[in-house]
VEXDREN-2710 file (C-alpha; in Angstrom, 1 decimal):
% VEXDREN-2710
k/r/px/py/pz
1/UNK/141.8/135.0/92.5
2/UNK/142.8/132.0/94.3
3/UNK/146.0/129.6/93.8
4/UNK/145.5/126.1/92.9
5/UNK/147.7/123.6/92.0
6/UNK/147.8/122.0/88.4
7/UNK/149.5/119.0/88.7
8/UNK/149.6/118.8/84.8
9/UNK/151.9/122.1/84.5
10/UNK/153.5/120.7/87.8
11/UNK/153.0/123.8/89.6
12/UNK/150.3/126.3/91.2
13/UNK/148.6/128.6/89.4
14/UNK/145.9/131.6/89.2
15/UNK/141.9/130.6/89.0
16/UNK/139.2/132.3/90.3
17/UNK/137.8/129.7/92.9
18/UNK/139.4/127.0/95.3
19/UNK/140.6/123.7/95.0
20/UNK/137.6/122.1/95.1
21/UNK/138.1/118.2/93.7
22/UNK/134.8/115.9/93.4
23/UNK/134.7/112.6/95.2
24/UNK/135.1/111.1/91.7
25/UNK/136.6/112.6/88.7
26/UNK/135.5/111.4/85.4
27/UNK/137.9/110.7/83.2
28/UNK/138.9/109.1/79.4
29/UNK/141.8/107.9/77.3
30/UNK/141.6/108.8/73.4
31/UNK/143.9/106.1/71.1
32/UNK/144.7/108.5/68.4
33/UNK/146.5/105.9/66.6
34/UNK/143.4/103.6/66.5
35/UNK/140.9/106.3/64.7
36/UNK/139.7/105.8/61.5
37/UNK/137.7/108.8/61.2
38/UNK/134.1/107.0/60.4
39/UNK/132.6/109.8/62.3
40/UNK/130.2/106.9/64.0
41/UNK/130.9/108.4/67.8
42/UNK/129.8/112.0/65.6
43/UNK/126.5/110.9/64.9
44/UNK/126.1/108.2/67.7
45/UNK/126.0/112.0/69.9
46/UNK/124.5/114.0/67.4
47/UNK/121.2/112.2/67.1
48/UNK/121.3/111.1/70.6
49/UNK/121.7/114.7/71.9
50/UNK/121.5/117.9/69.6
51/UNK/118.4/116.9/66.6
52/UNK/116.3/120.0/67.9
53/UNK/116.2/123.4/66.5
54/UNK/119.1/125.7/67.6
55/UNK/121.7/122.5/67.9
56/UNK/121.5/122.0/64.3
57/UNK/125.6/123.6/64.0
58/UNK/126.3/121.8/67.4
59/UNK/128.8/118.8/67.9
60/UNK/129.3/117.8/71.2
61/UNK/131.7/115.3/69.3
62/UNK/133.6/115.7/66.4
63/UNK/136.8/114.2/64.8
64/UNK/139.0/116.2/63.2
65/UNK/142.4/115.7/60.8
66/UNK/145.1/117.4/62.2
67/UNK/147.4/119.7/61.8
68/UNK/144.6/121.8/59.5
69/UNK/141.4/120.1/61.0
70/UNK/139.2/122.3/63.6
71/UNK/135.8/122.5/64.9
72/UNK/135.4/125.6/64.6
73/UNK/137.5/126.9/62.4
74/UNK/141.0/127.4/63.7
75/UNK/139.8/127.0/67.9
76/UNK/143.3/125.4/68.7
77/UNK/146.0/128.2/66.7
78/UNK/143.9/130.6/67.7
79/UNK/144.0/130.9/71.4
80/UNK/147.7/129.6/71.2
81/UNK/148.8/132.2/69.0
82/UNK/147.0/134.8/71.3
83/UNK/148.6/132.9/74.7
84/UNK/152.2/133.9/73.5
85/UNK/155.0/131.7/74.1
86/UNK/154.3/128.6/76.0
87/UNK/157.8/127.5/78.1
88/UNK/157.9/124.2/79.4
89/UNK/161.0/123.4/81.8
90/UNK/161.1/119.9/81.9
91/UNK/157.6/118.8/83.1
92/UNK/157.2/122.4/84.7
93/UNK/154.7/125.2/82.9
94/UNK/157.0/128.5/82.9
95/UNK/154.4/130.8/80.6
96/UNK/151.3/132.1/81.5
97/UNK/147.9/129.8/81.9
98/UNK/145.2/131.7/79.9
99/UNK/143.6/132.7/83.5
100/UNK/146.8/134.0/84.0
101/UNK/147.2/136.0/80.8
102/UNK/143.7/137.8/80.8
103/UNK/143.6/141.3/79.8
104/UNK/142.4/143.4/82.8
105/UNK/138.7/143.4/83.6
106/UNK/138.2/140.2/82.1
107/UNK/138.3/136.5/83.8
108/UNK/139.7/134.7/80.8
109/UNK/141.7/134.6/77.6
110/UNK/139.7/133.9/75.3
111/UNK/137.4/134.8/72.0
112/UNK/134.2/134.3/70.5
113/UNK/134.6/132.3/67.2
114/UNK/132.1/133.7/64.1
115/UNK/128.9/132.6/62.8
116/UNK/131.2/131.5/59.5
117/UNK/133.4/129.3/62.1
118/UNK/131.1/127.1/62.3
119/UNK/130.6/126.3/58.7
120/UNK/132.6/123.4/57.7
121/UNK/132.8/121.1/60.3
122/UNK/135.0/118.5/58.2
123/UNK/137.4/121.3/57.2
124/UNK/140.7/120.0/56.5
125/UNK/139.7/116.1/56.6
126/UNK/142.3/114.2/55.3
127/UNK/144.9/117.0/54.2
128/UNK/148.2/116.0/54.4
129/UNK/151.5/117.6/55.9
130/UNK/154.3/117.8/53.6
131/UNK/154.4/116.8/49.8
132/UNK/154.7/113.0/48.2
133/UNK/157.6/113.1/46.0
134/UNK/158.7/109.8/43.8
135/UNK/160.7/107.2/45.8
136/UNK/160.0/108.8/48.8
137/UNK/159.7/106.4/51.7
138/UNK/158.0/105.9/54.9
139/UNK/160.0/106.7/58.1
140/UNK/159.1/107.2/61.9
141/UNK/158.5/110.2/62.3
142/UNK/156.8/110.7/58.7
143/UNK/157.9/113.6/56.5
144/UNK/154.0/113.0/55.1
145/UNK/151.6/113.0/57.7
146/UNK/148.4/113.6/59.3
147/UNK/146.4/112.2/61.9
148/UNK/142.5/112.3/63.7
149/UNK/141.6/114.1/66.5
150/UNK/138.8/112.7/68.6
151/UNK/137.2/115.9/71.2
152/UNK/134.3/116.0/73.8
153/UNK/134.1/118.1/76.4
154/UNK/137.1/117.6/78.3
155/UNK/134.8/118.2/81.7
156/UNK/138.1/120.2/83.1
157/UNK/138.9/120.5/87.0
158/UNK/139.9/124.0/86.4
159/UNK/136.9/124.9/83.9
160/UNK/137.2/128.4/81.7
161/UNK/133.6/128.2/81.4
162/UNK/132.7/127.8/84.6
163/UNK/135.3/131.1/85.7
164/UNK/133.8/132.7/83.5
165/UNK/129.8/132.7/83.6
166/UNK/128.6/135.6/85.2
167/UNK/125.6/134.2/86.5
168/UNK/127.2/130.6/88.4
169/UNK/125.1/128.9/86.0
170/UNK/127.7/126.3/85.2
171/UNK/129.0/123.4/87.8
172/UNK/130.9/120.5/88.4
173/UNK/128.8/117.4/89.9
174/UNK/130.9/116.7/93.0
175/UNK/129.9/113.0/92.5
176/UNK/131.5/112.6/89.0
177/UNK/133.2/116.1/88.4
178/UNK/131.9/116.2/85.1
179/UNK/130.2/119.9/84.0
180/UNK/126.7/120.9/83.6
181/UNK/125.0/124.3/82.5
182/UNK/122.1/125.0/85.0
183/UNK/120.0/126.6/82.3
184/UNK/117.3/128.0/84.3
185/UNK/120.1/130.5/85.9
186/UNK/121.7/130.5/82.3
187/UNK/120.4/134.3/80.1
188/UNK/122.7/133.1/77.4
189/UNK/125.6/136.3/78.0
190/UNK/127.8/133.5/76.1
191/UNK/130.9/134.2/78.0
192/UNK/131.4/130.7/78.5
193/UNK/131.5/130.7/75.2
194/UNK/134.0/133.1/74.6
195/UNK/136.3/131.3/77.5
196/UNK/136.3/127.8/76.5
197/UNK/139.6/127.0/74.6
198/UNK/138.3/123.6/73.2
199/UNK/135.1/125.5/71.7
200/UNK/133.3/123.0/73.6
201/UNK/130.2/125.2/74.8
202/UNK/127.7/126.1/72.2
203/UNK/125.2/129.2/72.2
204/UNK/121.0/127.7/71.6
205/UNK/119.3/130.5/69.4
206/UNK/116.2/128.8/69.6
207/UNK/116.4/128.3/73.6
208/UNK/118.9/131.3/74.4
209/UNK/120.8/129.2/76.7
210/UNK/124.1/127.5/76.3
211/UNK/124.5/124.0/76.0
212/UNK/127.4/121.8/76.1
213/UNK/128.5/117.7/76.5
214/UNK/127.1/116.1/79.8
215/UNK/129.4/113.2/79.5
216/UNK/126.3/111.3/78.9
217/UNK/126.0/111.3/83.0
218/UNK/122.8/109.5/82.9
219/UNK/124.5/106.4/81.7
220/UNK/127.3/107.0/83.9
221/UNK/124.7/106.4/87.1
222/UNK/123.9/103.4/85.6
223/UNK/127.7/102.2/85.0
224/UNK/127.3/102.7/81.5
225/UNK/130.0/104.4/79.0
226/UNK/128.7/107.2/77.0
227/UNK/127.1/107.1/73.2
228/UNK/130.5/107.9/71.6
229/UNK/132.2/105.5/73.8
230/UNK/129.8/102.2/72.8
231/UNK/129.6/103.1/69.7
232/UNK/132.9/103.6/68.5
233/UNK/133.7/101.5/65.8
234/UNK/138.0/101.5/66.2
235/UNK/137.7/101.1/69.6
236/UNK/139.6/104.3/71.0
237/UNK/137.9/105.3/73.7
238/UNK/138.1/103.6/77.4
239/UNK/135.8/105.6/80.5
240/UNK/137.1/105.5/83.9
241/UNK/138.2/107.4/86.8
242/UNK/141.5/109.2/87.6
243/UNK/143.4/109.9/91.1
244/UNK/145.4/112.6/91.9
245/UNK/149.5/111.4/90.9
246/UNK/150.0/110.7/95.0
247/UNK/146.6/108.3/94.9
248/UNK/147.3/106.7/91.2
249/UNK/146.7/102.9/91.8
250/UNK/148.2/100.5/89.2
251/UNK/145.2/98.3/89.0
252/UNK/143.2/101.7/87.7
253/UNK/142.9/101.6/84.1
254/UNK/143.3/105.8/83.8
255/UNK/146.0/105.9/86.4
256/UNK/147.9/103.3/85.3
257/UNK/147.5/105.0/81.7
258/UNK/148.1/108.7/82.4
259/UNK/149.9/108.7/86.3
260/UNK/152.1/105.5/86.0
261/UNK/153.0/104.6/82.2
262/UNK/152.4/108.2/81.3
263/UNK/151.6/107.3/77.9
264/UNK/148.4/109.0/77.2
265/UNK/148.4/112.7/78.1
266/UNK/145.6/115.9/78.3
267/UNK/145.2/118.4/75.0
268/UNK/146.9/121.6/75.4
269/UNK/147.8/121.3/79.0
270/UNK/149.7/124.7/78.8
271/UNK/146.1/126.3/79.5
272/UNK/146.1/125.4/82.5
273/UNK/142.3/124.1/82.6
274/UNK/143.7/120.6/83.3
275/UNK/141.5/118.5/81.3
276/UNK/140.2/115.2/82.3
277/UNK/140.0/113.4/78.1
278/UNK/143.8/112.2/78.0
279/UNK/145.1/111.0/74.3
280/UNK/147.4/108.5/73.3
281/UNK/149.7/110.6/71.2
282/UNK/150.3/109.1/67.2
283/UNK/153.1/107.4/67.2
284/UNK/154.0/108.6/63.7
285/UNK/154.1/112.4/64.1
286/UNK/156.9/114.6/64.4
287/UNK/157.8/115.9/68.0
288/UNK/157.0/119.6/67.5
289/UNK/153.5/119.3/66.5
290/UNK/152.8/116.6/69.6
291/UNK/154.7/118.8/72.2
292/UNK/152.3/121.7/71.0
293/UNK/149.5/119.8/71.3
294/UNK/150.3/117.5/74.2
295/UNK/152.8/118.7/76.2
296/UNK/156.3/117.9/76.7
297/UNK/155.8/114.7/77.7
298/UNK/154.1/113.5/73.7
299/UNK/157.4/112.3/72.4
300/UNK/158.1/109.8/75.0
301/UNK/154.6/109.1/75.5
302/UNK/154.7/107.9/71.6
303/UNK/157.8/106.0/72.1
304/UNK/156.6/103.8/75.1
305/UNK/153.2/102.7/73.4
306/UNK/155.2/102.0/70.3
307/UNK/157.3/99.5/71.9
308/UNK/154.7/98.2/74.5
309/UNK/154.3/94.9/72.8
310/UNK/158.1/94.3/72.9
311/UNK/158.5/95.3/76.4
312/UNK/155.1/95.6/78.1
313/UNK/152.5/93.1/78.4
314/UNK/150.9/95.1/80.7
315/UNK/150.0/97.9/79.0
316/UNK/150.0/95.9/75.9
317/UNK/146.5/94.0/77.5
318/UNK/145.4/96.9/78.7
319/UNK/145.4/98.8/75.2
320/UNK/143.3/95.3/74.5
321/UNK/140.3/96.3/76.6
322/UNK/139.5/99.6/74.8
323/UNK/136.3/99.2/73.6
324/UNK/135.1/95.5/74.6
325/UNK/132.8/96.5/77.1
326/UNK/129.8/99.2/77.4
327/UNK/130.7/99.3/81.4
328/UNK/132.8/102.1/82.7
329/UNK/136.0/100.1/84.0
330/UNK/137.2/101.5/87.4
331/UNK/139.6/98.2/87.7
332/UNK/141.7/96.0/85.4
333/UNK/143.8/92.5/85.9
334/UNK/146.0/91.4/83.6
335/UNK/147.7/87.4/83.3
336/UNK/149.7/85.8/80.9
337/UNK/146.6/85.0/78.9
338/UNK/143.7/87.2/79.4
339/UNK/142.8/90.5/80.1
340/UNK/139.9/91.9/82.8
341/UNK/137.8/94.4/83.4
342/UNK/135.8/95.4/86.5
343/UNK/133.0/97.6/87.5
344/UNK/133.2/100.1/90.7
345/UNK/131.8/97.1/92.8
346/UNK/134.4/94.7/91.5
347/UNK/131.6/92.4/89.4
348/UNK/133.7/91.3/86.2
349/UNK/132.8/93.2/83.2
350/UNK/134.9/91.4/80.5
351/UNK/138.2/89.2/80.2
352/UNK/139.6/89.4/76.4
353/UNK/142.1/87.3/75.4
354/UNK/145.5/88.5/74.9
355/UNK/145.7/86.4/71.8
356/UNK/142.6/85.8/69.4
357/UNK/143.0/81.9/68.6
358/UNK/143.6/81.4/64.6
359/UNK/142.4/77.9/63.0
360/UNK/144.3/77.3/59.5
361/UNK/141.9/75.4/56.9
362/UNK/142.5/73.3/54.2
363/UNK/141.9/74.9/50.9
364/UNK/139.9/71.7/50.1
365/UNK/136.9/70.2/52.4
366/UNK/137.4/66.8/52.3
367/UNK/133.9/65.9/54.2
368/UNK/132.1/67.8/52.1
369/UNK/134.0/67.0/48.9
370/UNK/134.3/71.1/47.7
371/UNK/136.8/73.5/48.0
372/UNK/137.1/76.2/49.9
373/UNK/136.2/79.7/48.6
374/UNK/137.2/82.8/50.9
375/UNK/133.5/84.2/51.5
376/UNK/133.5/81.4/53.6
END
C-alpha cells in the first residue's frame, strides 16, 4: 500500500495506489437546509439513466430523511458501527480510515448489503427525532428534528471502489476526476460493491456488470450541470471545481465554499475516501448527529451559514447563485447589488440580484375601476 495524503482527515494515510490528482476535480456543494424532498433530481436521473432492465432497484440519486433514512437500508450505521471508534483531534483523523481497518487479505472494509436492502427506497421519509409534547417550543438546535439528505456518487479521490476491483475496471478521468466503470473489463465480482461506503455502485443482473453515477460527464464536456443539478426544484445543488487547500482561490465558487468559508463539508470524511459532493450542514440539528455525519468541523460550519446574512454578503450572494444557471460555474463576482457567475472561459453565465425588487399594489385599480383579487 502506498501513503497519501487526505487533506480532509489532515493527515496521510494507507491506499492502495499513489497520489494521483486529475487536472480537474469535479466537485459539488449540497444545501441541506434548502431540500424539500420533491424527489424531482430522483426521477430527473432515474429516467434519464437507469429505465432498462436490471436498473429497475438502481438510484444513482436519492434523497433521504435523516437520522432513520438510507438507501439501502442502513448503508451509513452500518460501516460506522463496523469502523469502530472514529477520533477526531481537532481537525486531525486519529482512528483508522476503512482502508486502514481491513481485515487481512482483503483491500477494504466493507459489506455487501442484501437483496431486501434495497426494498424501500423512501424508508424512514419524514420520521422524526424525538417526541412533540404540548407547549413544547422550537429552539436551535431542535429537540424535534429531522432533515434530507441529497447523495450521488461522491466521485471520491481516494475511491473504495476503484481499490477494490480486481480486474482495474474502474477509473478516474484525469480530465474531470470523476469515476467510470469500464464495463468491457468489468465480470461483475461486485467487490466494488461490497467496498463502496455510500452504496453508490450497483450490480446489473440483466448485463452482469456494475454500474454507477457518471456525473452526467457528457454534459460536463459541454459546460453543462448534470440532470439532478438543472432540475432541482429548491435549488441546492451548485457544480464546480475544487483546488487543493494551498491552491483554493476566493473567486472559485467550491473553494471559496469548502477551503475558505469552510461552511459546506464532505459526508463521513472519517473514511478516508475524501469525497468530492460537500454539504451544507442543517443549521437546526444537534451537534452529535452533524459531527458523525460531517466531521468536526459541522457545528461551526452551521453556525457561519446561519449568520451569513448578518455578517457576510459574500457568501450570502454566493448561496444566491445555487441553482440559477444550467452552466457549471468555475468563477463568481459578487457587488453590492448583484451576483455573477462565470464559465471556465470567463463568458458570463448569470448575474442575480442580491435583492428581488417588490412593487406594493393598491388593493383597488383605479384605471380599470375593479379591485384587486390575489390570483392576480
Amino acid at each position: 500500500m502506498a501513503r497519501v495524503y487526505n487533506w480532509q482527515i489532515g493527515r496521510k494515510m494507507s491506499y492502495w495506489y499513489g497520489e494521483t490528482r486529475p487536472k480537474k476535480q469535479f466537485a459539488a456543494v449540497f444545501d441541506t437546509n434548502k431540500c424539500i424532498a420533491c424527489q424531482t433530481c430522483t426521477l430527473a436521473c432515474k429516467t434519464t439513466w437507469t429505465s432498462g432492465r436490471g436498473q429497475e432497484y438502481m438510484f444513482w440519486n436519492n434523497v433521504e430523511s435523516k437520522p432513520y433514512g438510507s438507501y439501502p437500508l442502513a448503508y451509513d450505521s452500518r460501516i460506522l458501527e463496523t469502523l469502530g471508534p472514529q477520533l477526531w483531534n481537532g481537525g486531525k483523523y486519529e482512528g483508522r480510515t476503512i482502508f486502514e481497518a481491513a481485515p487481512a487479505g482483503e483491500r477494504v472494509l466493507g459489506f455487501s448489503p442484501a437483496t431486501v436492502d434495497y426494498a424501500h427506497p423512501n424508508v424512514g421519509e419524514d420520521e422524526i427525532k424525538g417526541t412533540v409534547d404540548g407547549g413544547m417550543s422550537l429552539d436551535l438546535p431542535q429537540p424535534v428534528w429531522m432533515f434530507y439528505l441529497a447523495r450521488i456518487c461522491n466521485h471520491c479521490t481516494y475511491p473504495a471502489c476503484l481499490a477494490a476491483c480486481p480486474r482495474g475496471a474502474i477509473y478516474k478521468r484525469p480530465e474531470d476526476g470523476i469515476v467510470l466503470v469500464d464495463q468491457k473489463n468489468c465480470r461483475g465480482y461486485r467487490e466494488c460493491v461490497r467496498a463502496c461506503p455510500y452504496k453508490k455502485v450497483f450490480f446489473n443482473s440483466h448485463t452482469r456488470v456494475s454500474e454507477k453515477c457518471i456525473g452526467c460527464f457528457p454534459a460536463g464536456e459541454e459546460g453543462q450541470q448534470p440532470r439532478c443539478f438543472t432540475e432541482c426544484i429548491g435549488k441546492i445543488r451548485l457544480r464546480g471545481w475544487i483546488s487543493k487547500p494551498s491552491e483554493a482561490r476566493e473567486d472559485n465558487p467550491v473553494d471559496y465554499l469548502v477551503h475558505i468559508k469552510k461552511v459546506a463539508l464532505p459526508l463521513m470524511p472519517q473514511l478516508g475516501l475524501e469525497p468530492n459532493i460537500y454539504y451544507i450542514p442543517p443549521i437546526h440539528v444537534p451537534e452529535p448527529f452533524l459531527t458523525q455525519l460531517f466531521g468536526p468541523g459541522a457545528a461551526r460550519a452551521a453556525e457561519t451559514y446561519r449568520h451569513a446574512h448578518e455578517n457576510n454578503a459574500k457568501l450570502t450572494s454566493l448561496i444566491k447563485l445555487f441553482g440559477c444557471t444550467t452552466g457549471t460555474i468555475a468563477r463568481f463576482k459578487a457587488t453590492a447589488k448583484n451576483v455573477s457567475a462565470f464559465d471556465d472561459k470567463g463568458q458570463e453565465l448569470v448575474t442575480a440580484p442580491l435583492k428581488e425588487p417588490v412593487m406594493v399594489r393598491t388593493a383597488f385599480d383605479s384605471v380599470h375601476g375593479v379591485p384587486r383579487m390575489n390570483i392576480n
